[in-house]
C-alpha positions in Angstrom: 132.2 82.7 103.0 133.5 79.5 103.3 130.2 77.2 103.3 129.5 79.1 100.1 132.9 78.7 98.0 132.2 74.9 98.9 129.2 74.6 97.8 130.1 76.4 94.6 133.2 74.0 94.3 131.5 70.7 94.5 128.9 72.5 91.9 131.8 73.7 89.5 133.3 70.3 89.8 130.4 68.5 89.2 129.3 70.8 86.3 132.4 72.3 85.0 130.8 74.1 82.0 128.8 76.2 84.7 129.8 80.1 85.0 130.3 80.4 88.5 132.3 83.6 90.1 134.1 83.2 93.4 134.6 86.4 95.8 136.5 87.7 98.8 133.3 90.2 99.3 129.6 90.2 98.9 128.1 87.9 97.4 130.9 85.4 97.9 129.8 83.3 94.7 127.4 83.6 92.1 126.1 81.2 89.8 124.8 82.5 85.5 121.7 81.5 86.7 120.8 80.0 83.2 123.9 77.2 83.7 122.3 76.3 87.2 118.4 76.4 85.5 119.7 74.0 82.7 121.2 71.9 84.9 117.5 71.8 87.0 116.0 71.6 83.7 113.8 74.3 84.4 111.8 75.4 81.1 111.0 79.3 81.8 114.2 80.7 83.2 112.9 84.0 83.4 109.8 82.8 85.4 111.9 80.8 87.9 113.7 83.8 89.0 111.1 86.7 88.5 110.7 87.7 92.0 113.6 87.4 93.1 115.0 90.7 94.7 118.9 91.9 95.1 120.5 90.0 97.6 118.8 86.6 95.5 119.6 87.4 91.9 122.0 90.5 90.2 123.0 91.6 86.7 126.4 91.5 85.2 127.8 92.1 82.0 129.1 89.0 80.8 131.0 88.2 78.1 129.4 85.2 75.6 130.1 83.8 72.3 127.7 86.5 70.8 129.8 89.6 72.5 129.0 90.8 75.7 125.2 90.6 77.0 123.9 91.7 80.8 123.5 88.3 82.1 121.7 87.2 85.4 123.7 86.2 88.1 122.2 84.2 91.4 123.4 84.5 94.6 124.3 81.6 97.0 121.0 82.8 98.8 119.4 82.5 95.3 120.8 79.4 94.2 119.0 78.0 97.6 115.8 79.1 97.1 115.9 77.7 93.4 116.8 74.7 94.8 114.7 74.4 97.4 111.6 75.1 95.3 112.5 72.4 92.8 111.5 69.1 92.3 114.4 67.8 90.1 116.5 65.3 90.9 119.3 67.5 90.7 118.6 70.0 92.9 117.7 67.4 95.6 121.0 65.6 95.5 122.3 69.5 96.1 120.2 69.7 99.2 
């Protein structure tokens, strides 16, 4: 729990317009996985993320400047494989 609120505070702090939820219970953070795919500058978010199962990537509503819209959330174990199947320079200085 702890490696994973650190990791989402250096993120946060380093990209403080990203949505990121901190938790006492499972998953312990969670990124809006369209903040974290802008920041790779990942083109098709949807197709980034596709096959990702539950314990990668979850839905939550989520409230937005348009109202509230079911939003995907990734996991800490998401937000790894994300990064560690990209090749920006951004997800490399996460590594």
């Amino acid at each position: 729990m702890e490696h994973e609120h650190e990791c989402a505070m250096r993120i946060k702090s380093k990209y403080p317009e990203t949505n990121v939820i901190l938790q006492e219970t499972i998953p312990y953070a969670s990124y809006r996985a369209v903040d974290i795919q802008c920041i790779l500058k990942l083109s098709n978010s949807r197709a980034s993320t596709r096959a990702y199962d539950y314990s990668q990537k979850y839905c939550k509503l989520t409230h937005t400047n348009g109202g509230n819209q079911m939003m995907s959330y990734l996991t800490h174990k998401g937000l790894e494989r994300l990064l560690f199947s990209s090749r920006s320079d951004e997800a490399i200085q996460q590594h």
